[in-house]
C-alpha positions as CSV (number, residue, x, y, z in Angstrom):
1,X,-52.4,-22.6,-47.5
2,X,-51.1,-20.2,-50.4
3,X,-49.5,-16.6,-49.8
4,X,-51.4,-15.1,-52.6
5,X,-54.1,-15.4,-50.1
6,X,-52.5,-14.8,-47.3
7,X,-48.8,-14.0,-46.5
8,X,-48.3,-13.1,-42.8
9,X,-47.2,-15.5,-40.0
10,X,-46.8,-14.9,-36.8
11,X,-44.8,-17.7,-35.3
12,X,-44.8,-18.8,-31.7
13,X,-42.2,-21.2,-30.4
14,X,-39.6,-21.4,-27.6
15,X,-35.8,-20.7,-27.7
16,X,-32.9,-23.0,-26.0
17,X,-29.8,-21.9,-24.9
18,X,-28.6,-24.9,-25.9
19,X,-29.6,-28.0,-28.5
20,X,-33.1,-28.6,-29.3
21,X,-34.4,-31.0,-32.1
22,X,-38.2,-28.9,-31.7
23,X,-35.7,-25.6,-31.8
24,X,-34.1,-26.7,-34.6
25,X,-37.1,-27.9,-36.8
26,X,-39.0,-24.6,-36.2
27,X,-36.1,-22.7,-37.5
28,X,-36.2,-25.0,-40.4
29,X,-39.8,-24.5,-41.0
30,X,-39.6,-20.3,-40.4
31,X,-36.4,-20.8,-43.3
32,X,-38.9,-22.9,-45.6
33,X,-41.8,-20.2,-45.6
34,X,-39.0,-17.0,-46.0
35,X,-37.9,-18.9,-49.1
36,X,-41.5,-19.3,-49.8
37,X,-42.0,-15.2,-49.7
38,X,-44.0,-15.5,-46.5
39,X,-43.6,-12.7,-43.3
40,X,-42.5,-14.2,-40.6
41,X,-43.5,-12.3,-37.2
42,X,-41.0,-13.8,-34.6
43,X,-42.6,-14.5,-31.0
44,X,-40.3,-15.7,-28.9
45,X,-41.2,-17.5,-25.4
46,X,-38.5,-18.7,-22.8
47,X,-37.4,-22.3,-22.0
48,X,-36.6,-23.6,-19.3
49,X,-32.9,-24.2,-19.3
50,X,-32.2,-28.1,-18.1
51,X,-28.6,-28.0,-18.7
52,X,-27.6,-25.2,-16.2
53,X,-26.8,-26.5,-12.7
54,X,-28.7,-24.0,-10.2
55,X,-27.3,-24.7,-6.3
56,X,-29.5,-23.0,-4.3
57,X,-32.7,-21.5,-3.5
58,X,-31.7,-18.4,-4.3
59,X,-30.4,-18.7,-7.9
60,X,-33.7,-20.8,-8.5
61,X,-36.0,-17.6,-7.5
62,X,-34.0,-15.5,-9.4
63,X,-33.8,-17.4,-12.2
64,X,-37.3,-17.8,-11.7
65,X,-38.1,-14.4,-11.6
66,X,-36.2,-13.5,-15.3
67,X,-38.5,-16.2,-16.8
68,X,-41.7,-14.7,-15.8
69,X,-40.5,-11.4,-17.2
70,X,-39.5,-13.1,-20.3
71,X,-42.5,-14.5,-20.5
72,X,-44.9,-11.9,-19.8
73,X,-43.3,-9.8,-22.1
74,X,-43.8,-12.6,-25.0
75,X,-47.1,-12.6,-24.0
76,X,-47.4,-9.0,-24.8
77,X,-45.7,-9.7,-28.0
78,X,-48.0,-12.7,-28.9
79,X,-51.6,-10.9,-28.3
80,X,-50.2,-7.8,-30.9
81,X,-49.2,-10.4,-33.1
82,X,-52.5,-12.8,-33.1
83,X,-54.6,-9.7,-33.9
84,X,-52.5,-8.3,-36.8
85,X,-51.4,-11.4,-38.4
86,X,-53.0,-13.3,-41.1
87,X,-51.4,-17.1,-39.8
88,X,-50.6,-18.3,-36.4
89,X,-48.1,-21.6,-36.2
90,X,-47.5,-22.6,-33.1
91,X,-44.7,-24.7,-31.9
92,X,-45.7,-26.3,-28.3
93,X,-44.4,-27.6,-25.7
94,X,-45.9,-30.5,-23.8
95,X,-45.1,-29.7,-20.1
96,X,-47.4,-28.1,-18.0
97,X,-44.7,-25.0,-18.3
98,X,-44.9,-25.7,-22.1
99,X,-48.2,-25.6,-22.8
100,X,-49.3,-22.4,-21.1
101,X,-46.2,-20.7,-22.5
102,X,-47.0,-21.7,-26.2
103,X,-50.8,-22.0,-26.1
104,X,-51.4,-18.8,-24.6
105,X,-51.9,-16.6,-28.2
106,X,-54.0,-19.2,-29.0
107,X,-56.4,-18.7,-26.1
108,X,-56.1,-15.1,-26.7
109,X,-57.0,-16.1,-30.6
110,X,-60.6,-17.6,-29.6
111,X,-61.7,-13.9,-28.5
112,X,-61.1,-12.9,-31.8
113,X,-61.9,-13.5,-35.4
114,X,-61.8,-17.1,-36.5
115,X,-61.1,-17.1,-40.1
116,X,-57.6,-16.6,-39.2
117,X,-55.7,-19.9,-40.2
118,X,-54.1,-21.6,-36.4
119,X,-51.6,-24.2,-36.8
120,X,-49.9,-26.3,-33.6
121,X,-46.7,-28.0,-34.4
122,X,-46.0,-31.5,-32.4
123,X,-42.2,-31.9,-32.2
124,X,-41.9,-34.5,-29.6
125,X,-44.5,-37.3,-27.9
126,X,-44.4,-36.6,-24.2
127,X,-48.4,-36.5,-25.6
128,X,-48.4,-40.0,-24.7
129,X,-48.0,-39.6,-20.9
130,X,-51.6,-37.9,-21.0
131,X,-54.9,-39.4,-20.1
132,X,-58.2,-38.6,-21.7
133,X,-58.9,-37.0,-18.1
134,X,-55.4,-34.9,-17.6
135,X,-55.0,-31.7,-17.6
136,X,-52.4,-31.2,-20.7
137,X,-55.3,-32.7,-23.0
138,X,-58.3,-30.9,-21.7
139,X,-56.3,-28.0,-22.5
140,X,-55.0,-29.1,-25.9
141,X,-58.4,-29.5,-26.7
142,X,-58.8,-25.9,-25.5
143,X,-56.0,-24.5,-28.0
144,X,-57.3,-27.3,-30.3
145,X,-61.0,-25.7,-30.8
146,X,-59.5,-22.6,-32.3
147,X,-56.9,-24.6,-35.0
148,X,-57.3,-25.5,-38.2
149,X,-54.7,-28.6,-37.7
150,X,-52.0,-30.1,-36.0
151,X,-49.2,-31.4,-37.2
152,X,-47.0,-34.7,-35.9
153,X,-44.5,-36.8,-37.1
154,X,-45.7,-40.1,-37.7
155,X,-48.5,-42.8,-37.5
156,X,-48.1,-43.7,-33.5
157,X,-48.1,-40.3,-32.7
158,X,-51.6,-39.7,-34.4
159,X,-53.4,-42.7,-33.1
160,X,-52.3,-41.3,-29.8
161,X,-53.9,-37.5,-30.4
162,X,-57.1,-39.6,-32.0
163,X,-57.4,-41.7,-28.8
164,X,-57.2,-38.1,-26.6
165,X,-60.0,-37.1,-28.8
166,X,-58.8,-34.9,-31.8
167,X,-60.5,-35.1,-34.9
168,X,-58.2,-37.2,-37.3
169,X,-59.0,-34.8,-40.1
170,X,-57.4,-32.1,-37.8
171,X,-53.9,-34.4,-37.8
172,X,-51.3,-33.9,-40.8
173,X,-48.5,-35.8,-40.8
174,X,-45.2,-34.0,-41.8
175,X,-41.7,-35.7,-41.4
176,X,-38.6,-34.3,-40.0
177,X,-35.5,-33.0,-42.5
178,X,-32.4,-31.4,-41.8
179,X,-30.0,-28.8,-44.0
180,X,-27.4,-31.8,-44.2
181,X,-26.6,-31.8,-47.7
182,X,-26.9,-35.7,-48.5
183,X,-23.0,-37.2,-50.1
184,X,-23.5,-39.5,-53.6
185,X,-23.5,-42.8,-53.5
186,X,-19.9,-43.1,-54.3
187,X,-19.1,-40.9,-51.4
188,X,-20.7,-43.6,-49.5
189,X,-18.9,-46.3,-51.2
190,X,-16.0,-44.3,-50.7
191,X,-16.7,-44.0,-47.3
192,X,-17.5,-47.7,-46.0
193,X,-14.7,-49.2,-48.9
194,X,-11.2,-46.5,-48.0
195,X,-10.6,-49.6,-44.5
196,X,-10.6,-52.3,-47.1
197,X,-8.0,-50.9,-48.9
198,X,-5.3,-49.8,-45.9
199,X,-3.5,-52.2,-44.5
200,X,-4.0,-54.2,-41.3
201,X,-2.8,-52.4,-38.8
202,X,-4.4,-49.0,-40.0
203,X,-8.0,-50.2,-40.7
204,X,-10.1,-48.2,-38.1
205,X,-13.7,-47.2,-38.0
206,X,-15.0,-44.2,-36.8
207,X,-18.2,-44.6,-34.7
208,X,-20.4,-41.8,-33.7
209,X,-23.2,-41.0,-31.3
210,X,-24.4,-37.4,-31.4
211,X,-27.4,-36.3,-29.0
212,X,-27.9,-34.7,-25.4
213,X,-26.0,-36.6,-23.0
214,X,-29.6,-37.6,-21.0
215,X,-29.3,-41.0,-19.9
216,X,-32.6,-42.3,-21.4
217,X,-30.8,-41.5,-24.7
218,X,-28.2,-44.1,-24.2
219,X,-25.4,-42.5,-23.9
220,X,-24.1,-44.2,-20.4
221,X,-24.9,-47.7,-22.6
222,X,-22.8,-46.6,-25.4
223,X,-19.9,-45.6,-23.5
224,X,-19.9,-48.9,-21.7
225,X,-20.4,-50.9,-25.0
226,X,-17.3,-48.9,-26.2
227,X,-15.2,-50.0,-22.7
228,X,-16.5,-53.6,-23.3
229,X,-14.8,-53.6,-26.9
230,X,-11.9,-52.0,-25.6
231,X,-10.9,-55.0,-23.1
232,X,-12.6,-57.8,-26.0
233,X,-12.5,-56.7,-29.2
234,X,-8.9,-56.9,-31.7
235,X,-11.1,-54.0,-33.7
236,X,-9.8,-50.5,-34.0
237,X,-12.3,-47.8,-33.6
238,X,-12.4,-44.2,-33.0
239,X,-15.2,-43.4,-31.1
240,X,-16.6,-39.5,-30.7
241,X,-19.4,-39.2,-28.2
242,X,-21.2,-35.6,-29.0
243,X,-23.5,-34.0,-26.4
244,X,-23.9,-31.7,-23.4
245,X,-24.9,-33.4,-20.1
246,X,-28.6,-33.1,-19.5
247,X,-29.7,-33.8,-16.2
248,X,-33.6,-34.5,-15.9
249,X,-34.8,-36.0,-12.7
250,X,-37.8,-38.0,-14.4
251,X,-34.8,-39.6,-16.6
252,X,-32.0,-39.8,-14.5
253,X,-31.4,-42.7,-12.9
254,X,-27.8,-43.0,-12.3
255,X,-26.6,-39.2,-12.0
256,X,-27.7,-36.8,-10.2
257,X,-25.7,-33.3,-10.8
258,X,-23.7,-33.0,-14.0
259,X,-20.3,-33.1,-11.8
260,X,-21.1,-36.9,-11.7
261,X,-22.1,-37.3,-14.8
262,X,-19.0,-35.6,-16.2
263,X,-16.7,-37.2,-13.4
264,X,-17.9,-40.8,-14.9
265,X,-17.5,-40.1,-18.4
266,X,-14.0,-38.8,-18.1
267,X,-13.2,-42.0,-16.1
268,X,-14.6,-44.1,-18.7
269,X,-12.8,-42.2,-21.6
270,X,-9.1,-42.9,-19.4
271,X,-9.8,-46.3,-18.7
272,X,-11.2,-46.8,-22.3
273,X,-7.7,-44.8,-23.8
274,X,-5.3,-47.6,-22.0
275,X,-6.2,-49.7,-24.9
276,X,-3.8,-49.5,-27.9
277,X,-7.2,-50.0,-30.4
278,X,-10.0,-48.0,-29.4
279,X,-9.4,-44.1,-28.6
280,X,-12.8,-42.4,-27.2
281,X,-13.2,-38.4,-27.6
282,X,-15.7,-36.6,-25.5
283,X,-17.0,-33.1,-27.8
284,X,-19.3,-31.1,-25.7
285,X,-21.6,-30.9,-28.5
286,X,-21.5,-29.7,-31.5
287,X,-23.2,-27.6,-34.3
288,X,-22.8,-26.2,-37.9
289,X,-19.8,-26.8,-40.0
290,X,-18.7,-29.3,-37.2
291,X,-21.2,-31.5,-36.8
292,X,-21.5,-31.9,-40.5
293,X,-17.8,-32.9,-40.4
294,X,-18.1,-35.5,-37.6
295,X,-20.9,-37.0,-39.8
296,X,-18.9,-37.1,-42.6
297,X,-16.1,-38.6,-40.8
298,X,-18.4,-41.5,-39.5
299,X,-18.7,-44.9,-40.7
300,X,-21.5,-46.0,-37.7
301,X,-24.2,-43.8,-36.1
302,X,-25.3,-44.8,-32.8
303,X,-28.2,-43.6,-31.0
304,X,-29.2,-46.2,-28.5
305,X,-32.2,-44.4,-27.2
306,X,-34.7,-45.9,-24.7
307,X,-36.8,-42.4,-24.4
308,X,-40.4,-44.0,-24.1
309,X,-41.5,-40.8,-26.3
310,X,-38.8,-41.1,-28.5
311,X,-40.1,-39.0,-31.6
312,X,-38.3,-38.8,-35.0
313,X,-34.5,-37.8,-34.4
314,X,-33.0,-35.2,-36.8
315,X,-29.7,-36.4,-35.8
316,X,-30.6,-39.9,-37.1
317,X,-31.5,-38.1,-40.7
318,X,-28.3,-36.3,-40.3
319,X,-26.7,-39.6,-40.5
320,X,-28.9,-41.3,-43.2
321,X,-28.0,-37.9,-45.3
322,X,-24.1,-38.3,-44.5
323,X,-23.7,-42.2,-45.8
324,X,-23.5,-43.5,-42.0
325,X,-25.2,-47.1,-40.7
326,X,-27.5,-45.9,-38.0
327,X,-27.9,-48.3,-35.0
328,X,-30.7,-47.7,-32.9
329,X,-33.5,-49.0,-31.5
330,X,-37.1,-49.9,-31.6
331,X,-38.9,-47.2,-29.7
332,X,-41.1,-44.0,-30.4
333,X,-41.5,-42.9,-33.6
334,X,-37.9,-44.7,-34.7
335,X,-39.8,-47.7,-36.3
336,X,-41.8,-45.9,-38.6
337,X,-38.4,-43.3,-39.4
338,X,-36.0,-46.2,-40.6
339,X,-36.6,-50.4,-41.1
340,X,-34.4,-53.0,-40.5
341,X,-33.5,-52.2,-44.8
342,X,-31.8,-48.9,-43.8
343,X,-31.0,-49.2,-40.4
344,X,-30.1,-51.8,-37.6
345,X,-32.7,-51.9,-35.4
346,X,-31.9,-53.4,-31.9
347,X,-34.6,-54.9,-29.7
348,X,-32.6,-53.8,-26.7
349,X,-30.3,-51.3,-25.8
350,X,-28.1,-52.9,-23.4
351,X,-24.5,-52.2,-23.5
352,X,-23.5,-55.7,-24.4
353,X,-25.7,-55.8,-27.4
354,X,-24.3,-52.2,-28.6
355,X,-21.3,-54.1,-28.3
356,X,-22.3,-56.7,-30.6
357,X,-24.0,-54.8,-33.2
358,X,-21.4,-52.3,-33.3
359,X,-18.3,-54.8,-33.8
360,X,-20.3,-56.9,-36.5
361,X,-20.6,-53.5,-38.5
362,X,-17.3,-52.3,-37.9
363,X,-15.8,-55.7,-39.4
364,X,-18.8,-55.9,-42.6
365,X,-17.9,-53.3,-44.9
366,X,-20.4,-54.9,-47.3
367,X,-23.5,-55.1,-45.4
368,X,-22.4,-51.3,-44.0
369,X,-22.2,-50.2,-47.5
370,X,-25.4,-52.1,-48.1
371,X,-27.7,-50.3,-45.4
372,X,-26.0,-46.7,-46.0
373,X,-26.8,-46.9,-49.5
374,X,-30.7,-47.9,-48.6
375,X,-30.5,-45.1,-45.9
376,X,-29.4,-42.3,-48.0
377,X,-32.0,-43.6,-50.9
378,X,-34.9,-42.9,-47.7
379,X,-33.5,-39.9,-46.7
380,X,-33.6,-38.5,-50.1
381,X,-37.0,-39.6,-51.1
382,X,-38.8,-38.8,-47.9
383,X,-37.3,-36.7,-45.2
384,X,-35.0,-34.2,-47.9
385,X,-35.0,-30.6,-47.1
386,X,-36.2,-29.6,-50.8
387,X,-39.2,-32.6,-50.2
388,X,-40.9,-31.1,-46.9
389,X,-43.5,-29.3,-46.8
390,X,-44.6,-27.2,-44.2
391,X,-47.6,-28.5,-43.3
392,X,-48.3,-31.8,-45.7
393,X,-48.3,-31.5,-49.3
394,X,-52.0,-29.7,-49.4
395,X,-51.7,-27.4,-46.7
C-alpha cells in the first residue's frame, strides 16, 4: 500500500460510548495513516451499548429504534464512501449485530469495481466460537471474496481463520501498540528500587488492574485475592481497581444487574479498608492523562483474565511501556503477547493463586525489577507506537 498510488480511505468501524480496546486501536490506526498524509473518510456505525442498564421493554424498543436509525444512516454514509474512495479498512465486529453492521460496505463493494484495495481488521477472537458451518463464517467468507487481506493479532488467531477456510496469504499479522510513552530503564529501576530505600513501616506497593469490570476478566478474582491478603498478608499495598461494570449474560456468572455488581465491590472495598495495610480504591475507569498516571504509579499489573477469546490487551502493553510486572494468565492471544521472561504467567486465575503471585512480587524488588526491565525491552522492540505498521511491514 503506498499513497503515491493511492491516498483515500474510507474507514468503517464502530463507536462506544464507553472503553473499547477494538475502539481504541482503530483510532490508533486512523492517527498512523493521517501522520502518514492519507484521507481518512470517517464511517461511523453504532454499538451496542453493554454498560447501560435498560429496565424495561420499553426503553429496549426505543433504544432499539435510535440504533436502526443510526445505522441506516451509516449505511447511507458507507455505500457514498465505497464508491468514491480509493481504500476501504474495515474494523468488524464478530456478533451477528457486528458483522452485518461492519460488513455491509463491503457487500455493497462486490457490485462495484474490484481494483479498489479492501482491508478487514480483527480486533478481538470471538472468531473462535464459529464453525466451518455457522453463519458468522459463511458470511466472512462473503466480505472475505471482495478483500485483499485481513489482519489479526497473532499466530492462534490465524490458524483459526485458516481452519474456517481463509487463504493464509490473505492473513497479516499486525500487533497491538498504544500512545503510552515507554519510561527509561532507570525510571524502572527507580520505580521497583524507591520501597527498598524507605523504611519499614512505609514500604508499600501499588498494585493495579485496569480493564472492564466483566467478570470473565477477573476482576471479582482479584478483588478477592486482595481481601485474602488483607486478613493474611503483613504486606502493605495500595490497590486501585480501574473499570466500569460490564454486565454480559454469556459472561456473567455471578451478577446479574450492575446494582449487584457494584453493591459487592463496595462491600469488598469496606471490609478490605478495616485492615491497617492494604487500602483498595475503586476508579470507574479511566482514560488519558489519568490512566497514564495510575500506570506510572504502579509497581504490579494485574489482569487475571479467563476470556476464552482473550486477544492481545492494550492495557497489558500500557503496562509493559510504564515499567510495571504484568501478572496474567495463559489464555488467548496472551501467550504469544508476553513469556514467562517478561511477564508472570499463571496457569490459573483463582483468587488464591493471585494472592500468591501477587505477595511474592510485592516482597521481590529484584525479580520485579528483573521482568519490568525484559517487558519494557519487548514493548519497545515489538509493539512501540513508532514500530507498527498499519497493515504488516509490506502492506
Amino acid at each position: 500500500m503506498h499513497n503515491s498510488k493511492a491516498n483515500k480511505i474510507a474507514a468503517f468501524y464502530a463507536t462506544n460510548p464507553g472503553f473499547s480496546g477494538q475502539l481504541l486501536m482503530t483510532e490508533l490506526v486512523i492517527r498512523g495513516l493521517k501522520e502518514r498524509g492519507w484521507q481518512i473518510s470517517n464511517v461511523l456505525t453504532p454499538a451496542l451499548d453493554r454498560k447501560k442498564p435498560i429496565d424495561n421493554k420499553i426503553e429496549l424498543l426505543f433504544e432499539g429504534l435510535k440504533l436502526s436509525f443510526k445505522l441506516l444512516v451509516a449505511w447511507f454514509k458507507g455505500i457514498a464512501a465505497t464508491i468514491s474512495q480509493n481504500i476501504i479498512y474495515v474494523s468488524i465486529g464478530q456478533t451477528k449485530y457486528g458483522l452485518l453492521r461492519d460488513g455491509f460496505p463491503l457487500l455493497i463493494r462486490s457490485f462495484f469495481s474490484q481494483k479498489k484495495l479492501a482491508i478487514i481488521s480483527f480486533h478481538g477472537s470471538l472468531f473462535f466460537n464459529w464453525d466451518e458451518q455457522s453463519w458468522e463464517t459463511k458470511f466472512l467468507h462473503k466480505i472475505a471474496k471482495v478483500a485483499n487481506f485481513l489482519t489479526i493479532l497473532g499466530p492462534t488467531q490465524k490458524d483459526k481463520l485458516i481452519e474456517l477456510g481463509i487463504p493464509k496469504e490473505q492473513i497479516a499479522i499486525v500487533d497491538n501498540t498504544c500512545l503510552l510513552s515507554p519510561i527509561s530503564e532507570l525510571e524502572v529501576r527507580q520505580k521497583h528500587e524507591k520501597n527498598e530505600l524507605a523504611s519499614e513501616n512505609s514500604k508499600t506497593i501499588t498494585v493495579l488492574y485496569l480493564s472492564n469490570l466483566l467478570e470473565t476478566k477477573g476482576y471479582v478474582e482479584f478483588v478477592e485475592a486482595i481481601e485474602y491478603l488483607s486478613v493474611f498478608s503483613e504486606l502493605c499495598i495500595e490497590v486501585k481497581l480501574c473499570g466500569q461494570i460490564v454486565i454480559n449474560g454469556k459472561e456473567s456468572d455471578r451478577f446479574l444487574t450492575h446494582v449487584a455488581a457494584q453493591e459487592w465491590i463496595e462491600s469488598q472495598i469496606e471490609r478490605i479498608n478495616q485492615s491497617h495495610r492494604i487500602r483498595l480504591h475503586w476508579i470507574n475507569g479511566a482514560t488519558g492523562k489519568d490512566k497514564e498516571k495510575l500506570f506510572h504509579e504502579a509497581q504490579i499489573f494485574v489482569l487475571p483474565s479467563r476470556y476464552k477469546v482473550e486477544a492481545q490487551p492494550i492495557a497489558i502493553l500500557e503496562a509493559l511501556a510504564s515499567g510495571c510486572v504484568v501478572i496474567t494468565t495463559k489464555v488467548g492471544e496472551i501467550p504469544t503477547t508476553v513469556s514467562e521472561q517478561t511477564a508472570l504467567l499463571l496457569e490459573s486465575c483463582s483468587s488464591f493463586a493471585l494472592a500468591q503471585a501477587i505477595s511474592e512480587l510485592s516482597d521481590r524488588a529484584e525479580k520485579r525489577q528483573e521482568l519490568a526491565l525484559n517487558g519494557l525491552k519487548l514493548y519497545q522492540e515489538r509493539f512501540s507506537y513508532e514500530n507498527i505498521s498499519i497493515a504488516g511491514k509490506n502492506c
